[in-house]
ZADO-1210 file (C-alpha; in nm, 4 decimals, padded with zeros to 6 digits):
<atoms>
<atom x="-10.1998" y="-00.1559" z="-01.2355" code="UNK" pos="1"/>
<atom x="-10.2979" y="00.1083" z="-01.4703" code="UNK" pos="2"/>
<atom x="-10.3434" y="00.4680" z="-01.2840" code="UNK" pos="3"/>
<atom x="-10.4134" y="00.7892" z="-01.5135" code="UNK" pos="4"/>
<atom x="-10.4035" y="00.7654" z="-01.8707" code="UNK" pos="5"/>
<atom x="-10.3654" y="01.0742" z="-02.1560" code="UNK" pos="6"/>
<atom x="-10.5785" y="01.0197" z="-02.4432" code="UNK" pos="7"/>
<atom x="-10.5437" y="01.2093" z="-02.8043" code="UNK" pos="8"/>
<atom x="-10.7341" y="01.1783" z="-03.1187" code="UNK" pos="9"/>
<atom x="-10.4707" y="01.3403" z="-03.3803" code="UNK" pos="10"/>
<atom x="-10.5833" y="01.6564" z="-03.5457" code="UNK" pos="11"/>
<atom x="-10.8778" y="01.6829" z="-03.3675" code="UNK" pos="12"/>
<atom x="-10.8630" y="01.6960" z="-02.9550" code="UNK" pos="13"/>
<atom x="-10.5234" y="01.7759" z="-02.7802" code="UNK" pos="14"/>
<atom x="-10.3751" y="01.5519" z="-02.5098" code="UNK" pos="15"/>
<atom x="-10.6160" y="01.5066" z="-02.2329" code="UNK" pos="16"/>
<atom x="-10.5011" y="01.2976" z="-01.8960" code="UNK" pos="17"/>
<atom x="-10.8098" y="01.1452" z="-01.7092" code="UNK" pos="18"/>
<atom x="-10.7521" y="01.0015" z="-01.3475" code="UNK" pos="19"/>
<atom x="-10.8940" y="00.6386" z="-01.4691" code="UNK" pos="20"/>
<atom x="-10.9173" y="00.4422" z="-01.7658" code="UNK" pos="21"/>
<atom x="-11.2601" y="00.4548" z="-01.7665" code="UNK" pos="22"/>
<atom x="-11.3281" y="00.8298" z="-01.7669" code="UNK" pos="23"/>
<atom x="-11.0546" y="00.8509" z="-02.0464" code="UNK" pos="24"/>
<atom x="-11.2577" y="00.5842" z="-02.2626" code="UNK" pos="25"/>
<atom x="-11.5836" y="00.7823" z="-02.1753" code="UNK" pos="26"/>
<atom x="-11.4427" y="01.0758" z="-02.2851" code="UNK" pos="27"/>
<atom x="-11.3030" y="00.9367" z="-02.6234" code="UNK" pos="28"/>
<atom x="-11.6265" y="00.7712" z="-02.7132" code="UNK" pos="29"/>
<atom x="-11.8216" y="01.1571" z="-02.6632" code="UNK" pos="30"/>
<atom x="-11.5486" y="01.3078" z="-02.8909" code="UNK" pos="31"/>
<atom x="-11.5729" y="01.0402" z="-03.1722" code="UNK" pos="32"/>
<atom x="-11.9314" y="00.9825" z="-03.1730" code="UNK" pos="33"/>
<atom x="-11.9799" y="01.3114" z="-03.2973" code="UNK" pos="34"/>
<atom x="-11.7231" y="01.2913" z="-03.5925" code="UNK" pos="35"/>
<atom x="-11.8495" y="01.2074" z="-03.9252" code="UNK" pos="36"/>
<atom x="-11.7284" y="00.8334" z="-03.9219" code="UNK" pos="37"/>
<atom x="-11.8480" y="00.5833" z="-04.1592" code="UNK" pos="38"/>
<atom x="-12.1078" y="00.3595" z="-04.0364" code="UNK" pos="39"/>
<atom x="-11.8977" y="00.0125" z="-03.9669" code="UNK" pos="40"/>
<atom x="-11.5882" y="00.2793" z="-03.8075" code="UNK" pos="41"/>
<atom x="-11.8551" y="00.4422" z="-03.5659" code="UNK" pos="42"/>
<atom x="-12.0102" y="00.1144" z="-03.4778" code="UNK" pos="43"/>
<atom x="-11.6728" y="-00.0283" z="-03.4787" code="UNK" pos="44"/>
<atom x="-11.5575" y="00.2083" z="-03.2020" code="UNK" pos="45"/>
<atom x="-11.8580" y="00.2686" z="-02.9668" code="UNK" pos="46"/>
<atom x="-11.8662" y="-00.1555" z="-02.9093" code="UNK" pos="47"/>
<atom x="-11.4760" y="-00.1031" z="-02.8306" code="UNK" pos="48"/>
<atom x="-11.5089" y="00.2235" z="-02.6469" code="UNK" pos="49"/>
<atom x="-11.8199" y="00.1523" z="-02.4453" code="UNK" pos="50"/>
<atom x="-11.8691" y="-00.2313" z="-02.4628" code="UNK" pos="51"/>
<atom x="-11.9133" y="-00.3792" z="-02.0632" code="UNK" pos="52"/>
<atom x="-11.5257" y="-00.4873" z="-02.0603" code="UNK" pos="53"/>
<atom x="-11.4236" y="-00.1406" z="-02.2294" code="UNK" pos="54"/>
<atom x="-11.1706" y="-00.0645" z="-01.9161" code="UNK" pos="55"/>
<atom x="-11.0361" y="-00.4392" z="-01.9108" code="UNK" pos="56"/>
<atom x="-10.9707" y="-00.4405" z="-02.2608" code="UNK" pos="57"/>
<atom x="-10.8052" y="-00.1320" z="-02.2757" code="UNK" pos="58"/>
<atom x="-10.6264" y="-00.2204" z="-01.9521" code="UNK" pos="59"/>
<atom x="-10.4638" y="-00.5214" z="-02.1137" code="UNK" pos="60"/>
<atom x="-10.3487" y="-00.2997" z="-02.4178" code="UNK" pos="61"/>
<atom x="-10.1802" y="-00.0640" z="-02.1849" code="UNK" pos="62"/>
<atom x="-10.0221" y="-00.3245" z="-01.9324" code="UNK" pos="63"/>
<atom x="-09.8966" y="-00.5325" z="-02.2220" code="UNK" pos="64"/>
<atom x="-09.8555" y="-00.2754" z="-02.4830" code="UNK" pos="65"/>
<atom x="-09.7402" y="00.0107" z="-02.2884" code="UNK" pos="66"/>
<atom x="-10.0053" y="00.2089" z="-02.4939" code="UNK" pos="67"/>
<atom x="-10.2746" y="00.1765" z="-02.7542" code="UNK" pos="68"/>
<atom x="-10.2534" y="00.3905" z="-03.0859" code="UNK" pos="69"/>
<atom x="-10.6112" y="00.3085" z="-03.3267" code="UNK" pos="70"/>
<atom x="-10.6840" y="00.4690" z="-03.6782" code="UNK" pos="71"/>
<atom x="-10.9702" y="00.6059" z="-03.8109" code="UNK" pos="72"/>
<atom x="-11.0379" y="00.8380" z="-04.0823" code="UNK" pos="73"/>
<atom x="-11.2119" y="01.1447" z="-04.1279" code="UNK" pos="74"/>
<atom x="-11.3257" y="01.3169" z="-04.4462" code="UNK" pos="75"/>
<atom x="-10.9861" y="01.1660" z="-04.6149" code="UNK" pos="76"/>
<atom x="-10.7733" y="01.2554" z="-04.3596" code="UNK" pos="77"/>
<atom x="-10.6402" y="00.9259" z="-04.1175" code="UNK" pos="78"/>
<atom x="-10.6471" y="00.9977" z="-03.7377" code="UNK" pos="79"/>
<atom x="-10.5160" y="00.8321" z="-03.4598" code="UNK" pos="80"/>
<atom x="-10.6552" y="00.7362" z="-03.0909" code="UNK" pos="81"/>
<atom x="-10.3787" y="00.7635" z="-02.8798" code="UNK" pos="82"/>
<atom x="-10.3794" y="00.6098" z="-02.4907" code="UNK" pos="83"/>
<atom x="-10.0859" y="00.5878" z="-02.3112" code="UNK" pos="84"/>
<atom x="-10.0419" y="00.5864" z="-01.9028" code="UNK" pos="85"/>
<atom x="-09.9729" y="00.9336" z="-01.7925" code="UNK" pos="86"/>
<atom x="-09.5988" y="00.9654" z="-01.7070" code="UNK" pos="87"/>
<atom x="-09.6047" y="01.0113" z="-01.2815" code="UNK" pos="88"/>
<atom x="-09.9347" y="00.8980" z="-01.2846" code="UNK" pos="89"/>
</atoms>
């Protein structure tokens, strides 16, 4: 079972921990959808970020993975989304 998660997007938010996966994937979704993505990236990552299994899917990267790391890129500069579980959490 998945408890708190820390979420990052690289060069543009610092580490944030969020109490459930849900509130973490919430929170992503309000930072990127305000970034100037290409069309297919933004559409891309609101179905992933916001789709009705959002917290199951990302549950299943985290309990199998041990984290999730994503790329996008922003005015020619490559990001990452970064999700781990929160260490003690």
């Amino acid at each position: 079972m998945i408890g708190a998660v820390t979420v990052e997007l690289t060069g543009i938010t610092g580490p944030a921990s969020f109490a459930r996966v849900g509130d973490a994937l919430a929170a992503l979704w309000a930072a990127m959808r305000v970034l100037a993505l290409d069309e297919s990236t933004h559409r891309a990552y609101e179905y992933f970020l916001t789709r009705p299994d959002a917290v199951e899917r990302a549950t299943e990267f985290l309990e199998r993975d041990g984290g999730l790391t994503l790329t996008f890129e922003v005015a020619g500069r490559v990001h990452l989304l970064r999700m781990h579980p929160t260490a003690g959490g």
